[in-house]
C-alpha positions as CSV (number, residue, x, y, z in Angstrom):
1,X,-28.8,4.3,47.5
2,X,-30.0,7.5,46.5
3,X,-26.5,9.1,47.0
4,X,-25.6,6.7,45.1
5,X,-27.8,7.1,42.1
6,X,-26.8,10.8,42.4
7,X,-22.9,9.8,42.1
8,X,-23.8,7.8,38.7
9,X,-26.3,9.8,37.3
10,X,-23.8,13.2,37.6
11,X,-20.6,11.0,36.1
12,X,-22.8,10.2,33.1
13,X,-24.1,13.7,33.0
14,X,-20.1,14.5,33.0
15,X,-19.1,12.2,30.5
16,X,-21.8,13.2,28.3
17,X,-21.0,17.2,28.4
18,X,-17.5,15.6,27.8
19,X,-17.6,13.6,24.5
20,X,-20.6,16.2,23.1
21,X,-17.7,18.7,23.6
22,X,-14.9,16.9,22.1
23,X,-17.5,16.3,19.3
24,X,-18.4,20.1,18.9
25,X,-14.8,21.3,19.5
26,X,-12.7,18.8,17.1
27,X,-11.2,21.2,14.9
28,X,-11.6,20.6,11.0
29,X,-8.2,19.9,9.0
30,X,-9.7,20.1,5.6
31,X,-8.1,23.1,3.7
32,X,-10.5,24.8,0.8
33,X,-8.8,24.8,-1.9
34,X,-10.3,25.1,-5.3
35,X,-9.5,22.3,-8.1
36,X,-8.0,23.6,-11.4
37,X,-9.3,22.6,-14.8
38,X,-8.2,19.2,-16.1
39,X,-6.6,19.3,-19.0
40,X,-7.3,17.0,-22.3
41,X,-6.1,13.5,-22.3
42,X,-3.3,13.3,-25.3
43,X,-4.2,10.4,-27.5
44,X,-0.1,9.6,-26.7
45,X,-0.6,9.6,-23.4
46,X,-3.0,7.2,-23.7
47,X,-1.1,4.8,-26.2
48,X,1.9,5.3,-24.4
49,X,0.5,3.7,-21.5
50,X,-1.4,0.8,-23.1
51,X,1.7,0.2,-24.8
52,X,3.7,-0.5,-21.3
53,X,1.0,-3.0,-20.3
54,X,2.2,-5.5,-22.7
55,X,5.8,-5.6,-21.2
56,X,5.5,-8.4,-19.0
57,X,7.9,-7.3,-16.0
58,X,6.9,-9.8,-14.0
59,X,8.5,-10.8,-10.4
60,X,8.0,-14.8,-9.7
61,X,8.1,-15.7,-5.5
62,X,11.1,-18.6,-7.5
63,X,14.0,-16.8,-8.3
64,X,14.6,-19.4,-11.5
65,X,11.5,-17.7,-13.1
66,X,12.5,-14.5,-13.8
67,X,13.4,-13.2,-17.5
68,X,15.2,-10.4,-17.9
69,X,14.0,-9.8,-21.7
70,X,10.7,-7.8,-20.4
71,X,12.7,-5.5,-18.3
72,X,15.4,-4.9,-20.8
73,X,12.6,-4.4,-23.5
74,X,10.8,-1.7,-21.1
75,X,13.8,0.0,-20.8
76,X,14.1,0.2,-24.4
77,X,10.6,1.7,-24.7
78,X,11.5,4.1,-22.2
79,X,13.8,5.9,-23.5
80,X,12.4,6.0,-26.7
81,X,9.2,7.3,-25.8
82,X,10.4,9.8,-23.5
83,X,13.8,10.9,-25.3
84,X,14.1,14.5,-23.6
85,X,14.0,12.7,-19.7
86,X,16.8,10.6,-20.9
87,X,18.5,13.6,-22.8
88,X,18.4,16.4,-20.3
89,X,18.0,14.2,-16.7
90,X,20.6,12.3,-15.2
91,X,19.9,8.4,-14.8
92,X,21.9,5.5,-13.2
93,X,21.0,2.0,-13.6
94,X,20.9,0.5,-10.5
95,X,21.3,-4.0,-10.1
96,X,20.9,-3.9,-14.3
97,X,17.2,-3.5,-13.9
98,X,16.1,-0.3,-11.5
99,X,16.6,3.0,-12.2
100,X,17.6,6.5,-10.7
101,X,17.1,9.8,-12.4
102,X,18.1,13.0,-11.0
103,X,16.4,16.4,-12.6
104,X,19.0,18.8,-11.2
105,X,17.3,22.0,-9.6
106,X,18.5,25.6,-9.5
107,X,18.3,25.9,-5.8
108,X,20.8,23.8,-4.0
109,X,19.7,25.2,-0.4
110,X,16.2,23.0,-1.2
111,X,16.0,19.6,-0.2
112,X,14.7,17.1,-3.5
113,X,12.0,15.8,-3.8
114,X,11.7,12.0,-4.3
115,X,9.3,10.2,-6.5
116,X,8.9,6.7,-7.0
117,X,7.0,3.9,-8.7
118,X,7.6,0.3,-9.5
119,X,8.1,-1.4,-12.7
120,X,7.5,-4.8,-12.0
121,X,4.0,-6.5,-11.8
122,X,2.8,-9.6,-10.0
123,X,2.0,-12.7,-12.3
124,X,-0.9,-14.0,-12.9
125,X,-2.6,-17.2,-11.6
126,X,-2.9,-19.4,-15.1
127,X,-5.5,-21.4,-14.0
128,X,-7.4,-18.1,-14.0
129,X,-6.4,-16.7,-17.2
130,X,-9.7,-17.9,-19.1
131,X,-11.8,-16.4,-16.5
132,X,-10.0,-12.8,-17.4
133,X,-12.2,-10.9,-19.7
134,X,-9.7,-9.2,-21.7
135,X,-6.0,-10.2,-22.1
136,X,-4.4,-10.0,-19.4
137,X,-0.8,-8.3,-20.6
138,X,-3.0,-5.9,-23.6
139,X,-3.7,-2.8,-22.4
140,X,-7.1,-3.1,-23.8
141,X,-9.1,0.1,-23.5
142,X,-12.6,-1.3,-22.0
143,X,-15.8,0.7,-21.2
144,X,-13.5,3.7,-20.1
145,X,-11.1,1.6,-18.5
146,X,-7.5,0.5,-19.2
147,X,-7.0,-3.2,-18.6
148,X,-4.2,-5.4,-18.0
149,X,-2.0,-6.2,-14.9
150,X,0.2,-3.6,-13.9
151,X,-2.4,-1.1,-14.7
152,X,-3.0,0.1,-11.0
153,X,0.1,-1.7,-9.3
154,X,1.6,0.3,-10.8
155,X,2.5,1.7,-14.1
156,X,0.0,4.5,-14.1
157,X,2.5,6.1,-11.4
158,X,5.7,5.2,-13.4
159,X,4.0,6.4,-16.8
160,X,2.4,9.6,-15.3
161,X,5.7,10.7,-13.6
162,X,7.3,9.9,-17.0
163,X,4.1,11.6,-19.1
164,X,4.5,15.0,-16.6
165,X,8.2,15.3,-16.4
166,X,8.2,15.3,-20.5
167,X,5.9,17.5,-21.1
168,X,7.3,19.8,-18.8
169,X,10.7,19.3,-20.6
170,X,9.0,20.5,-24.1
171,X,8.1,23.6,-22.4
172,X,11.9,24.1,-21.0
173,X,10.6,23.7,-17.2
174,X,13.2,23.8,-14.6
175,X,12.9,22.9,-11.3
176,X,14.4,25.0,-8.8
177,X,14.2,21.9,-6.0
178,X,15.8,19.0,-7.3
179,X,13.8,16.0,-8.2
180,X,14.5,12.0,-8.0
181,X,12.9,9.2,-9.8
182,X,13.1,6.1,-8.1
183,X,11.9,3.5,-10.4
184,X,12.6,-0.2,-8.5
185,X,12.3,-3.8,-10.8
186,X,11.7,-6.1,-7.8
187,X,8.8,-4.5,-5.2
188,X,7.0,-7.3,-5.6
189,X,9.4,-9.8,-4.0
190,X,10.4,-6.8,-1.4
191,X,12.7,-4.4,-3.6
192,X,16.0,-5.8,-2.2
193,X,18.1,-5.6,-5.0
194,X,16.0,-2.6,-6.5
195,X,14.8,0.2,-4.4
196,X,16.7,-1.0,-1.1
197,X,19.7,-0.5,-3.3
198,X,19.1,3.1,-4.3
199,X,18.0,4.2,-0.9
200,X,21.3,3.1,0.2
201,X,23.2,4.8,-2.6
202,X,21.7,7.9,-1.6
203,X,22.1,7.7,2.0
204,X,26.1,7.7,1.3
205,X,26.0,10.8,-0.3
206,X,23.9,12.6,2.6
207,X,20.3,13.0,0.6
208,X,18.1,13.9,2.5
209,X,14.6,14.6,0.9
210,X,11.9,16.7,2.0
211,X,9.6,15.0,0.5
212,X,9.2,10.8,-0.5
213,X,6.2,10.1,-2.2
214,X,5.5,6.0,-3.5
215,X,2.6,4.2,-4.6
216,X,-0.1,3.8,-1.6
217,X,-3.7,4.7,-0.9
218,X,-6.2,6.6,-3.4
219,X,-9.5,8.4,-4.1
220,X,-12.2,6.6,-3.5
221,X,-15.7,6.8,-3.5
222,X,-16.4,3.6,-1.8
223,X,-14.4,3.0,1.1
224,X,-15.1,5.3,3.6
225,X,-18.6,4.7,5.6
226,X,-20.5,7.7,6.5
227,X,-18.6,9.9,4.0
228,X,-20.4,10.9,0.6
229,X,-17.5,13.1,-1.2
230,X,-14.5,11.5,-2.3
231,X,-11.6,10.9,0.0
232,X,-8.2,10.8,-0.8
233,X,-6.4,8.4,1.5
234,X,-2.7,9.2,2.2
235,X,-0.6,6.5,3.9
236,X,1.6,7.8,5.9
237,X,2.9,4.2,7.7
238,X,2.5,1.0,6.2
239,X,1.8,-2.3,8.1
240,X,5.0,-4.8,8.9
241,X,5.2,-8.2,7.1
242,X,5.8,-11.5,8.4
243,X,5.5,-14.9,7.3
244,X,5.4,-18.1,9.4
245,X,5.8,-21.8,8.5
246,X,4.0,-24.5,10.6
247,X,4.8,-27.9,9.7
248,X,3.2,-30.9,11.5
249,X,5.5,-34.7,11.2
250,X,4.0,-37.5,12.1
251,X,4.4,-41.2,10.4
252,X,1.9,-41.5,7.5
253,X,0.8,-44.9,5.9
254,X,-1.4,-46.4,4.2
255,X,-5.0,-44.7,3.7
256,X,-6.8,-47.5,3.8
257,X,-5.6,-47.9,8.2
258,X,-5.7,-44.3,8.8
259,X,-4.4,-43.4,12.6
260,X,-6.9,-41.0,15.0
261,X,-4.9,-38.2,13.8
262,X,-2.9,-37.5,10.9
263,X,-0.4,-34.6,10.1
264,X,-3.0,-32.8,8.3
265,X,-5.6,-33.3,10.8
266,X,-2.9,-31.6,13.3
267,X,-2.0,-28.9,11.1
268,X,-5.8,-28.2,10.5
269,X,-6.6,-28.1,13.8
270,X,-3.8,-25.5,14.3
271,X,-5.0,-23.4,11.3
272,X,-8.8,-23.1,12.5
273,X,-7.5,-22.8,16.5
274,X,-5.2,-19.7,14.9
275,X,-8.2,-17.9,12.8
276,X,-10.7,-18.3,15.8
277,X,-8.0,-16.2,17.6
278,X,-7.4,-12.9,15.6
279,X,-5.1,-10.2,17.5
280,X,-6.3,-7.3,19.8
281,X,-7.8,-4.3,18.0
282,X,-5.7,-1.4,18.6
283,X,-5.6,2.3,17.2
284,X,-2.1,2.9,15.5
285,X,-1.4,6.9,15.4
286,X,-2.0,7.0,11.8
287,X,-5.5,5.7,12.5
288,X,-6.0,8.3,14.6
289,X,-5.2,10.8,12.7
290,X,-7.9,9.4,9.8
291,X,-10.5,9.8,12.7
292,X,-9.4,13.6,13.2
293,X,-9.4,14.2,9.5
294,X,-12.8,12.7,8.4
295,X,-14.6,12.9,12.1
296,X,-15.8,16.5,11.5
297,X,-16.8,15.5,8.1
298,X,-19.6,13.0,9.3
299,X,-22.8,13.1,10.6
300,X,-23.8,12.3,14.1
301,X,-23.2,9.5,15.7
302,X,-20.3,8.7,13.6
303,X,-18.2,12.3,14.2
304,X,-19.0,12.0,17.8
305,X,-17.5,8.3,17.9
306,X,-14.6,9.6,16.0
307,X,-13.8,12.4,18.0
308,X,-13.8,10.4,21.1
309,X,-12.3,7.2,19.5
310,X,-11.6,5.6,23.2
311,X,-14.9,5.8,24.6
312,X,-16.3,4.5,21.6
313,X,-13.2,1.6,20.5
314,X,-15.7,-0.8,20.6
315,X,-18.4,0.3,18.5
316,X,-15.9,1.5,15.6
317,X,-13.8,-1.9,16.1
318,X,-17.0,-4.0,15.2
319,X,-18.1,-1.7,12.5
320,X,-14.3,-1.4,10.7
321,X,-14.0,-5.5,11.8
322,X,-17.0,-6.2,9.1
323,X,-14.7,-5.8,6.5
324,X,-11.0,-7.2,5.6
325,X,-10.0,-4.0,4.3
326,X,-11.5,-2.2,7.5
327,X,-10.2,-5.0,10.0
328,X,-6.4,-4.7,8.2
329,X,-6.2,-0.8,9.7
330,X,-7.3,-2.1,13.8
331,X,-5.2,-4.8,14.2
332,X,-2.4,-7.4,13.0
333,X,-3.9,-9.5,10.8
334,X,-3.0,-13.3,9.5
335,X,-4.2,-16.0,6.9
336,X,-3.0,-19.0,5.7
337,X,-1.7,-18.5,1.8
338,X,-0.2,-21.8,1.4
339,X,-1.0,-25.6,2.2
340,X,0.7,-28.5,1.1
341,X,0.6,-32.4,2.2
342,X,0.8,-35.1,0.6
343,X,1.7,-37.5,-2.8
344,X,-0.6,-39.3,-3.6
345,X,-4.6,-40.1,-2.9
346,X,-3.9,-43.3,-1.2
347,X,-1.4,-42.2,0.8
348,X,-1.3,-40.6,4.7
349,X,1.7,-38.1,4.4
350,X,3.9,-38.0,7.2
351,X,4.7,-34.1,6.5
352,X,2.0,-31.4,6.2
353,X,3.0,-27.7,6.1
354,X,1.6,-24.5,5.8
355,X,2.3,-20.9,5.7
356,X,0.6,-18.1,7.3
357,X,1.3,-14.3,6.0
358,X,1.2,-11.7,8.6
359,X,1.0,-8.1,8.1
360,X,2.0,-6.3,11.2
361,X,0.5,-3.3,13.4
362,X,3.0,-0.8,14.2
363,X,3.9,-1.8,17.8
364,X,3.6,-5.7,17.1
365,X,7.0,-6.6,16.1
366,X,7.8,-9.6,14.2
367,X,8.9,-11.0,17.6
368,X,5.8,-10.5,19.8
369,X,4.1,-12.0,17.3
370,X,5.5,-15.4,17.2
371,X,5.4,-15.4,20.9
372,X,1.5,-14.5,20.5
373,X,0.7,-17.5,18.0
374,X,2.9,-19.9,20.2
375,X,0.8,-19.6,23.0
376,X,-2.1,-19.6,20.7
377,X,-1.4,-22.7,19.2
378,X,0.0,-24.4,22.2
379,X,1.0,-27.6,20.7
380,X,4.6,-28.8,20.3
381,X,4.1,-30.8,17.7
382,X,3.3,-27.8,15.9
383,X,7.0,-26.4,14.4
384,X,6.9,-22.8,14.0
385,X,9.1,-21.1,12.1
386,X,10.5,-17.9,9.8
387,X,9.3,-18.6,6.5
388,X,11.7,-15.7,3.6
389,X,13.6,-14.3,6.5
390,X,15.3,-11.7,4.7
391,X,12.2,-10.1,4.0
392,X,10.4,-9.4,6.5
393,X,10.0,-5.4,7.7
394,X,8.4,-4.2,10.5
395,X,6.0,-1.6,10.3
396,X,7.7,2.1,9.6
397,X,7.5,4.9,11.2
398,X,4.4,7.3,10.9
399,X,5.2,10.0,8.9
400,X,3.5,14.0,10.3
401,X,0.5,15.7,8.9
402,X,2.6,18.6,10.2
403,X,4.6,19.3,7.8
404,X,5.3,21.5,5.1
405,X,5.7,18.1,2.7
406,X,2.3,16.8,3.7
407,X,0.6,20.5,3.0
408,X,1.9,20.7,-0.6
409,X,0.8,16.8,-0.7
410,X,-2.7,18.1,0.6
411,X,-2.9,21.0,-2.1
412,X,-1.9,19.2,-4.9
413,X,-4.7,16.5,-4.4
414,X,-7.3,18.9,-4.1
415,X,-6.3,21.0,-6.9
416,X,-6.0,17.8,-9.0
417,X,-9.7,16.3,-7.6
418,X,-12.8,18.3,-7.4
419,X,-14.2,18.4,-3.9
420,X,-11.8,15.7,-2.4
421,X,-11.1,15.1,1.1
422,X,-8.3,14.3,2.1
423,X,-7.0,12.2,5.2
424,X,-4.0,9.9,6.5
425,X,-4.5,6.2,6.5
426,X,-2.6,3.3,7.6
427,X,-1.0,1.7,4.6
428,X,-1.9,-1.9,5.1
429,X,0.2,-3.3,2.0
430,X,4.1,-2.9,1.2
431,X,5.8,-0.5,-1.0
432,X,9.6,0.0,-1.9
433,X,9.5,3.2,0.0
434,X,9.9,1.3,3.5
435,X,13.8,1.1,2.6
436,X,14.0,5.0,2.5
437,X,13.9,6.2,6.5
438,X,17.2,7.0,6.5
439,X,16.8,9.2,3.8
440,X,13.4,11.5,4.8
441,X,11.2,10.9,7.7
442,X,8.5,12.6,5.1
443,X,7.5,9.1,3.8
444,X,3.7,9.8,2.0
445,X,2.0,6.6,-0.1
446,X,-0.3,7.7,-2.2
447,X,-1.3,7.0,-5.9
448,X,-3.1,9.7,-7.9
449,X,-6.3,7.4,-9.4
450,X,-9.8,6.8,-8.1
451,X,-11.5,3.3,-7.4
452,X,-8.9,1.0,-9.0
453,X,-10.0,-2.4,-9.8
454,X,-8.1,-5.5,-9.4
455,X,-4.8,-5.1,-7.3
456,X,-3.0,-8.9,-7.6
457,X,-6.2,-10.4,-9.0
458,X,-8.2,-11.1,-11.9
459,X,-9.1,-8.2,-14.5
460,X,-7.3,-5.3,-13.2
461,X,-8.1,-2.0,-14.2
462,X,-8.0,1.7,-14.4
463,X,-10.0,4.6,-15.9
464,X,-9.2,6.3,-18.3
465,X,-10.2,9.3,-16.2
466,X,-8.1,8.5,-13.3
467,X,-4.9,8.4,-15.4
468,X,-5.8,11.5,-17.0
469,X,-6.0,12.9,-12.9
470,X,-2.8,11.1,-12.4
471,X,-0.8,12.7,-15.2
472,X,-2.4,16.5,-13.7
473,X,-1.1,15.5,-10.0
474,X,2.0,15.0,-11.3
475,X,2.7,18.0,-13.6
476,X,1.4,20.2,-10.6
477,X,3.6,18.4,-7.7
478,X,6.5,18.6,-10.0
479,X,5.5,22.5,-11.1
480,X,5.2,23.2,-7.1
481,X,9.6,22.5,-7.3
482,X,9.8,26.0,-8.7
């Protein structure tokens, strides 16, 4: 027994010398650089961006909803209100609606830079318009905050890239590495005819960019536990997405001689037996990489569970589990976004559906994930099946912290944000920069603005100081093609 005792007493003596080592040694990734002075907000700027608010370049889930007239309109405004990136760069209008510029550099050995953004927005749910406090497509300025959807998802990329790139033209800037715009009309409904479009087009003329940056992650303030300074977070893979239809038919009747079980109560059962089940936590490599970034930036315990993330999965899954947002980067995650069953009050419907919206890990392909909620659910009269086929990618590929692309990413932040840290994430949304693999394995989501409020819901917003950062990022990325 006492041998024993010995055996256990020096393998915890070992493992503590190990992780207290690991903890000591994990080497810290943060570069000092010093921020540069912000320059003034131009009233313009400002108006110019309020003003793209009130296009309403909306993408409907139903195809017979879409209107044209907002996107044709925003083109319009466009070109008028930044005549000298329409004069001087070259521009091809991609499916009627997106658009590719081309701001031809000096140095044809250098491979271009690609920037992108989105000109579409979501709509807006109008049984929540009166509880909006502002309207929603006005651009209203709002206790230091510009309102109205699109703000953060995602015009404030699309103006700032316009706002930089013309001022720079006023000063007779030229780039000596050639720079893209890639501005898509359809992200929202998965940039098919937009972005996936363009990506092709330049993939048959051999582009390949050193750099891809897309809307993404962000500063925040907020969203990192155990970290006090502002953290910029830099997607470098973003999640897959799937969704499922489950549909339940079973003969309905008359409410009034309900049967033991109805269609609904099948479907229900499967709904609750699917969320009491939620997928193993697992550590994708751009998760990792977060851990090595921020670890030796926190105090004990937290660094020394980051920099030994597998002896201590547990305790970070259940703190990072207390949160959607946190949960989203450990595993595949699921919830039901639509239900329907049902005609009339006094009536048992034979034919209850619903669909369940995935968003996939990188490793859990759309395929072991059906096999996963089969067995899960385990009933046949349960119908699974793919629900928008056509769109539904699996997760990308991680892009490196390696590389030269990510350092000038890394500088540009931190000379664009006072005292910012900076670390890859795991993107757990889309973008339109999913289609461009085949064109630059240097794939970085990230959108210049701190603490945005609102993405997809009610009263989203931006500061006014967060656009003016997001105009500076710009100028100084686009300044760093010299």
């Amino acid at each position: 027994m006492r041998k024993i005792f010995l055996v256990i007493l020096f393998a915890i003596l070992i493992l503590i010398g190990f992780t207290a080592y690991k903890t000591i040694s994990a080497p810290n990734k943060q570069s000092k650089i010093e921020a540069t002075t912000l320059p003034a907000l131009p009233d313009s700027a400002l108006t110019h961006f309020q003003q793209s608010i009130s296009y309403q370049t909306v993408s409907f889930g139903d195809a017979k909803k879409w209107d044209s007239i907002p996107f044709i309109n925003f083109r319009k405004f466009l070109e008028t209100t930044y005549p000298l990136v329409h004069q001087k760069l070259e521009r091809e209008i991609v499916s009627n609606y997106s658009y590719l510029y081309k701001w031809k550099g000096t140095n044809n050995s250098l491979k271009p830079y690609i920037l992108m953004a989105h000109q579409d927005v979501v709509p807006i749910e109008e049984s929540t318009r009166n509880q909006w406090h502002f309207e929603p497509f006005s651009g209203t300025i709002k206790d230091g905050y510009i309102c109205g959807r699109g703000t953060t998802d995602d015009k404030i990329n699309l103006i700032s890239i316009l706002e930089s790139a013309e001022k720079l033209l006023k000063e007779n800037f030229q780039p000596e590495r050639t720079i893209y715009f890639v501005f898509g009309h359809d992200e929202e409904i998965g940039g098919k005819n937009g972005a996936k479009k363009i990506a092709s087009l330049l993939e048959s003329r051999n582009i390949k960019a050193d750099l891809i940056m897309d809307e993404g992650g962000f500063v925040t303030k907020e969203k990192v536990p155990g970290i006090t300074k502002p953290v910029a977070l830099i997607g470098t893979a973003e999640k897959g997405y799937l969704s499922l239809e489950f549909s339940v038919n079973k003969k309905g009747g008359h409410s009034s001689m309900p049967e033991n079980e109805t269609a609904i109560d099948i479907l229900l059962k499967a709904m609750v037996k699917l969320r009491a089940n939620p997928f193993e936590a697992k550590f994708a490599e751009s998760t990792k990489n977060f851990f090595e970034f921020l670890g030796p930036e926190m105090k004990f315990p937290n660094n020394m569970a980051f920099a030994n993330p597998a002896i201590f999965k547990s305790i970070i899954v259940n703190n990072y589990a207390k949160t959607g947002s946190g949960n989203a980067m450990i595993r595949t995650t699921f919830v039901p976004t639509i239900i329907n069953a049902g005609i009339k009050d006094n009536v048992v419907p034979t034919l209850a559906t619903a669909i369940v919206n995935f968003r996939l890990l990188p490793g859990d392909s759309s395929e072991i994930i059906k096999e996963k909620v089969k067995k899960i659910i385990n009933d046949e009269r349960v119908i699974i099946k793919d629900f928008n086929r056509e769109f539904s990618p699996e997760a990308t590929p991680t892009a490196s912290t390696e590389t030269a692309a990510f350092k000038t990413l890394d500088t540009i932040i931190k000379k664009s944000y006072k005292g910012v840290l900076t670390t890859p994430f795991l993107m757990i949304g889309g973008t339109d920069s999913k289609h461009f693999y085949g064109v630059s394995a240097n794939i970085f989501k990230f959108s210049p603005m701190q603490d945005p409020i609102g993405f997809h819901t009610i009263d989203e917003q931006v500061s006014i100081e967060s656009y003016q950062h997001s105009i500076w990022f710009f100028e100084q990325l686009m300044r760093s093609c010299k």
